[in-house]
N, C-alpha and C positions, 0 to 999 in steps of 0.2 A: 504494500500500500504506500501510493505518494506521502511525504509527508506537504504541509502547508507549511512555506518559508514566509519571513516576515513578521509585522505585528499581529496581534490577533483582528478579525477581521469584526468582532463584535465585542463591544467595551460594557462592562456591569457595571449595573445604578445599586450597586451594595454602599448604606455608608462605612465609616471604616469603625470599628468597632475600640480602637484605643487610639490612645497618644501617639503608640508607634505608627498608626497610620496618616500621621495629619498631612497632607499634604498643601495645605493652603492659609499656614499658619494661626489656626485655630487654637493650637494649645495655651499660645502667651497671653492669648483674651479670655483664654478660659482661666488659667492659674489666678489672674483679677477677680474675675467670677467665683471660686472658689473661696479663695481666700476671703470674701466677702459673707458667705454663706457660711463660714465656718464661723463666724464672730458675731454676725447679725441676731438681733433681738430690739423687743422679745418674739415670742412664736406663739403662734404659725406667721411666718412669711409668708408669701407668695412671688414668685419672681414671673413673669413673661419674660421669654426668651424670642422674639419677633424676628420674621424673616419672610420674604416670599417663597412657593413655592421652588424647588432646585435647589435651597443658596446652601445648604448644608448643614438645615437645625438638627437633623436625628443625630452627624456625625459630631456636632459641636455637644451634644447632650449624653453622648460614648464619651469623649476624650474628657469632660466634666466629672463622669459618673467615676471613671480610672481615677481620675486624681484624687478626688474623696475617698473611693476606697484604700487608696495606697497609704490615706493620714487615718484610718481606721473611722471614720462618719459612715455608719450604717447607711445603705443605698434599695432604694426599690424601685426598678422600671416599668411602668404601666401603659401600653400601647392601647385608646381605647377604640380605634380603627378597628379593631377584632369585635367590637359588640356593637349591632346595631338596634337594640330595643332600650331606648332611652329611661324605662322604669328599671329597665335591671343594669347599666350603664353605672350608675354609682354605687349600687350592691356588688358590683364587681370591683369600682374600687380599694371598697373599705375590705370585703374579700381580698384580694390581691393581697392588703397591708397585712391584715391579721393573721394570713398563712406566713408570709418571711416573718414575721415575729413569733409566731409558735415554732417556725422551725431553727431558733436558734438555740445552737448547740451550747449551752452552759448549764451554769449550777441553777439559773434563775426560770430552766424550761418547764419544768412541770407545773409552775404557776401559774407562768406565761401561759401557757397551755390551755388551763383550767379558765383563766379569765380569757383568753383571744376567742375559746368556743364559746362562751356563754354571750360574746360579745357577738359572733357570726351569726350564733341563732337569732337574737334580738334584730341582725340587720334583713336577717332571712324571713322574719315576718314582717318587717316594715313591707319590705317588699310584695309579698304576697297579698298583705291588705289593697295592694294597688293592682296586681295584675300575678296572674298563676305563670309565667311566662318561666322560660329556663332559666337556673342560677350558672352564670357560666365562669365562677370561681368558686375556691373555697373548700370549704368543710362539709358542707350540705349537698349533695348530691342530686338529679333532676328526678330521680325514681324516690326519695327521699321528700317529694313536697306534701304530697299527701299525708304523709305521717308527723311532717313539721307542723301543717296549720293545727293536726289532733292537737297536738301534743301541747299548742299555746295554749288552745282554747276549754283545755284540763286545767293549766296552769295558773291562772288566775292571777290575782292581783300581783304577783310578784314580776312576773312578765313584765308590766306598764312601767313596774318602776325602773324594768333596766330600761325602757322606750326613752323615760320619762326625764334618765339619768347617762345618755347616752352616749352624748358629746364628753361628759367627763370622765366616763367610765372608758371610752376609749382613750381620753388623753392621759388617763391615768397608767394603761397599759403602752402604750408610746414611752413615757415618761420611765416605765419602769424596765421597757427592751432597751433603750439608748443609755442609761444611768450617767455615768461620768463623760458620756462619747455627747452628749447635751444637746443634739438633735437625728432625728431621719431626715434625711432627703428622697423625696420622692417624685421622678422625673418623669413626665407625662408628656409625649410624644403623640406627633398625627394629629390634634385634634381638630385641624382646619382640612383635615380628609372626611373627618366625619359626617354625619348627618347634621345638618344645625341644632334640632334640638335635643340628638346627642353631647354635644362637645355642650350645648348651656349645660344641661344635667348634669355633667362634669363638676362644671363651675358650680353652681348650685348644691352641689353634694359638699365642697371644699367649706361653703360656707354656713351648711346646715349641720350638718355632722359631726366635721372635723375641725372648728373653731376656735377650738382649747388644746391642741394638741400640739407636742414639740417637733413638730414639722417644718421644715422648708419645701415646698411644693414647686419644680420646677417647671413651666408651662410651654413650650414650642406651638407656636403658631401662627399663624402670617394674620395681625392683626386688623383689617379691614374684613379678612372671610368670618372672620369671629363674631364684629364687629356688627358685621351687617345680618349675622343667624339670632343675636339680641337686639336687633333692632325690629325681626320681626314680630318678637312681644311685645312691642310697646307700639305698633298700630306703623310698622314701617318708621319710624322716628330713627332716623341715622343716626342723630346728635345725643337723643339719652343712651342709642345701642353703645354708642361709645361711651358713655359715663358711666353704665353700669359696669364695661368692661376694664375701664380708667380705676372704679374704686375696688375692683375686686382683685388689682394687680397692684401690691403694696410698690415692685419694684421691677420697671421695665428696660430690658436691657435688648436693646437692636442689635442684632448680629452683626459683624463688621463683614463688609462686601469682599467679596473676591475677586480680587485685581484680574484682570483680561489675560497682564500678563502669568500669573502663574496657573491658570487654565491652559496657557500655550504650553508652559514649559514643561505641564503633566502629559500632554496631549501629543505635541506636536511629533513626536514619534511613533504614534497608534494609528495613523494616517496613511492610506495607502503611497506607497511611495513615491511617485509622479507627481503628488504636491503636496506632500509632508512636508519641505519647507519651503513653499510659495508661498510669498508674500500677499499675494491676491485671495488667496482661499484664506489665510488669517482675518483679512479685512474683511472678506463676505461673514464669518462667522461671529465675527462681534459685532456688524452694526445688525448683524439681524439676529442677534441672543443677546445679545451683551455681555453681562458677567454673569451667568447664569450659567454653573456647570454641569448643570443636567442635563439642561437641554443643547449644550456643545455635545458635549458626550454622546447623547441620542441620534446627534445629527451627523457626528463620525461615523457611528456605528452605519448608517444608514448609507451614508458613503462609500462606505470602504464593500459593503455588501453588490452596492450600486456600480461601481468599479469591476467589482469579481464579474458581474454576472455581464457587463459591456466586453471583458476581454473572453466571452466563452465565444464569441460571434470575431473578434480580430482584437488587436490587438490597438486601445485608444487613443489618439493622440493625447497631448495637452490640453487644448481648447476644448476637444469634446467632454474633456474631465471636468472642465472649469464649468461649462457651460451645464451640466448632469450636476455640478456640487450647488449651483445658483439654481436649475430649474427645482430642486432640493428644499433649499433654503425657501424658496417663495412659497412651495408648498406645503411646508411646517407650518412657516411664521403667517402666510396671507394666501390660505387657501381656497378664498375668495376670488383675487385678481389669479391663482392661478390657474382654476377651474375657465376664469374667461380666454387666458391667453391660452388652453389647450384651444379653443373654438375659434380663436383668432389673434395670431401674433400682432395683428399691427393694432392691438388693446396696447402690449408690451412699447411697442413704437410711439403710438402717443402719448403713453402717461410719460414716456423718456423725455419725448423733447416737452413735454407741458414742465416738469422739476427742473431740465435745463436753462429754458428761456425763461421759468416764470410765469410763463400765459396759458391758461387752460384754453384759449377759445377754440383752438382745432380739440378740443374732445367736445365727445356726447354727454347728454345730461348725468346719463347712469355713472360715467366716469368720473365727471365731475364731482356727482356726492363721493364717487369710492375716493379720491383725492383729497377731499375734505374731510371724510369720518377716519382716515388713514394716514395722516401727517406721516408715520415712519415710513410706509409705504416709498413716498416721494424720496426722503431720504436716502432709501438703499436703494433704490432708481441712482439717485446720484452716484452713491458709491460707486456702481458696477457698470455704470455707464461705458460701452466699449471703448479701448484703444489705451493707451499705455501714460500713467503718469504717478509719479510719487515711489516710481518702483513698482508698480504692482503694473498687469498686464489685463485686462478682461477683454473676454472675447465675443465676438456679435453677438447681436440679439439671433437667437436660432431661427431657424425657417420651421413652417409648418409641418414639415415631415421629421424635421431631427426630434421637434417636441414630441413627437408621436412617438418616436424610438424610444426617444427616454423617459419617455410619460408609462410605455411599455415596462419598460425594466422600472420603477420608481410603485409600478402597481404588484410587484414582485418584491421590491426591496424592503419597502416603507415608506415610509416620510409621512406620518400620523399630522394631522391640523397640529395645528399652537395648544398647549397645556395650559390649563389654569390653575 
């Protein structure tokens, strides 16, 4: 069997799971971040850790989590992208915590133990009062509900009072798993993947629940998706969405951006060889992602796939590479204009010289709005505008049949719309 020389031809969206993976200087902003959280009171905190989608919160919330562990700060990871039924979404929380704290290994476990169940039961029937739905953490099992609600509603008055005592009786059992180590951190990941009125019930749970407890609650999520899923509690109100989310976030920390250039310097060898280091394909890939390295990485992979499958038919030039990594790029980022330009390149042609000269008048109406709803659009028109300057080289606007060739191979390769 041949082998495959070269890079690999398809790049993983794994984040990196420690410090030794950072590649994008993540760790020196997080050692601030730690060392913050390590001293901070009193508790519960709350930190937001804000970012858009791509920019690297799961990896920045690994190399966080390594560093706490390595100064001994008890750590617990909660992904709640795995639950989508918003009544059992905080029951899986407080689940989540209560199991790493019953399983830890010391002299103070059997206690632990004794009060973390009595504590799962109590959240095992909050829950039930609200909906029979599966417990999808914990101590309580889903073959197990039927015999939980018996078993309250024998139970009688002593039940209410763990209900009743509930916030305390977990901070008391927090309080008594961390002793000298003087807080958990518990790092909540995904929640702008959620469903909206999952990721509020999140929020909502931190504040009903867990109020009292020696917690710092770490939060990752691109603050506007957040934002606008509590806004629609409050009757669509953007302005309170955000002030609910403003005061339930003691301490907000914006991710710092990832420079274009060390995206290049991870990347720029994963690139099928013919323009790994062209200057022109660097420039298409930043004005039309930016710093955003998910979606460079995506749009590599999609390349180099795209690349493979043009040399099974002859072997590409340059220009046809250039012109397959832009027909690419437009169909990610504006798969709008470039549904039209498969039906007709001289769309491509006019919107070129309308960002050139400045004048829409030679386009049509429909172009004009996409011109106007589309400001970047015009932009990376300019960038890639044919013929050679700055160092970089770009090559014609393609003819209606080369689109078809590569519109051909591009429905084989990938190049998925724009992400949100």
């Amino acid at each position: 069997m041949n082998e495959i020389a070269g890079p690999p031809l398809l790049l993983t969206d794994n984040p990196v799971t420690g410090w030794g993976g950072d590649q994008f200087g993540f760790g020196t902003h997080g050692r601030v971040l730690c060392d913050a959280i390590q001293v901070a009171g009193p508790l519960p905190l709350t930190v937001g850790v804000f970012g858009p989608w791509g920019t690297g919160k799961s990896s920045f919330l690994n190399i966080c989590r390594e560093m706490l562990d390595r100064r001994g700060i008890p750590t617990i990871a909660f992904n709640p992208w795995k639950y989508d039924d918003k009544e059992a979404i905080w029951h899986a929380l407080i689940q989540t915590i209560l199991e790493e704290i019953a399983g830890e290994p010391d002299g103070r476990r059997q206690d632990l133990v004794a009060k973390a169940r009595r504590l799962s039961s109590t959240a095992t029937w909050l829950l039930l009062r609200h909906a029979a739905g599966p417990l999808t953490a914990g101590f309580v099992g889903g073959d197990d509900l039927t015999a939980a609600r018996d078993a309250w509603q024998t139970r009688g008055v002593e039940n209410y009072r763990h209900v009743n005592h509930f916030e305390a009786d977990f901070a008391e059992v927090v309080q008594t798993f961390v002793g000298d180590r003087g807080r958990l951190v518990v790092f909540v990941d995904d929640l702008d993947r959620c469903h909206g009125d999952t990721a509020i019930a999140v929020l909502d749970a931190l504040k009903l629940f867990l109020g009292e407890a020696s917690c710092v609650f770490v939060l990752a999520m691109d603050f506007d998706v957040i934002a606008a899923a509590a806004a629609k509690r409050v009757d669509g109100d953007h302005a309170r969405g955000r002030q609910y989310l403003e005061k339930l976030i003691q301490f907000p920390y914006h991710l710092p951006e990832v420079r274009f250039e060390a995206v290049f310097r991870q990347l720029q060898d994963s690139v099928v060889a013919e323009l790994s280091g062209d200057p022109a394909l660097w420039q298409l890939a930043e004005h039309a992602f930016g710093d955003n390295p998910r979606r460079i990485r995506r749009y590599i992979s999609a390349l180099n796939l795209t690349a493979a499958t043009l040399r099974l038919h002859s072997q590409p030039s340059r220009n046809r590479l250039m012109q397959a990594a832009i027909l690419l790029a437009l169909r990610m980022r504006f798969p709008d204009f470039f549904r039209r330009v498969q039906a007709n390149p001289a769309v491509w042609e006019r919107l070129d010289e309308a960002a050139r000269t400045q004048n829409n008048s030679g386009l049509r109406q429909d172009e004009v709005e996409m011109a106007t709803t589309e400001p970047a659009l015009s932009d990376l028109l300019l960038t890639i505008t044919p013929g050679d300057r700055a160092g970089c080289s770009f090559p014609p606007i393609p003819t209606k049949a080369q689109i078809e060739v590569v519109t051909q191979v591009l429905t084989v390769t990938g190049g998925l719309g724009e992400q949100s």
